[in-house]
N, C-alpha and C positions, 0 to 999 in steps of 0.2 A: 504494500500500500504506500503511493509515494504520500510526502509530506506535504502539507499544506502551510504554501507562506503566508505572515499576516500582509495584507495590503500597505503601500507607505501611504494611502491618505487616512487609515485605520489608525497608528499610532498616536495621531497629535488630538485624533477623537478621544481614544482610549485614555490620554493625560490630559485630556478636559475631564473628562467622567470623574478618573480619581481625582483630581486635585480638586473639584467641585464638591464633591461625595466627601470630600475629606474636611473641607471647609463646612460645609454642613454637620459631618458630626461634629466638628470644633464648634460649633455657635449651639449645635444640642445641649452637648455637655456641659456648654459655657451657661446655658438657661438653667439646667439641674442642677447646677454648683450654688447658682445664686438663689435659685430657689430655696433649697437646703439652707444658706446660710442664712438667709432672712428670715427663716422657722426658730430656727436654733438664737440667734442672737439678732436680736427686733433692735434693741437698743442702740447698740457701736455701729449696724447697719446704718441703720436712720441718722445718725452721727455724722458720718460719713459720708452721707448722702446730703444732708446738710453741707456741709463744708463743702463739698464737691460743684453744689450749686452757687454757694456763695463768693467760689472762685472759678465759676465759669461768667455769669453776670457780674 
């Protein structure tokens, strides 16, 4: 059975997919981190969040 090559206009699809797929679970887990911390500790959050606004404006 001979082999089958990957196409070269396949490839730069194939490194869209991952790097997209990959940036997606990074902003998933980025949402469940912060979700979790802001369960856990309301107070140093909201702190922080404070401050963050008060040196953005």
């Amino acid at each position: 059975m001979p082999k089958k090559r990957i196409s070269e206009k396949a490839i730069p699809i194939l490194f869209d997919v991952i790097v997209c797929g990959g940036f997606a679970a990074f902003l998933v887990a980025t949402y469940i981190a912060w979700k979790t911390l802001v369960e856990r500790f309301p107070g140093p959050v909201n702190k922080l969040l404070g401050f963050w606004q008060s040196f953005i404006v």
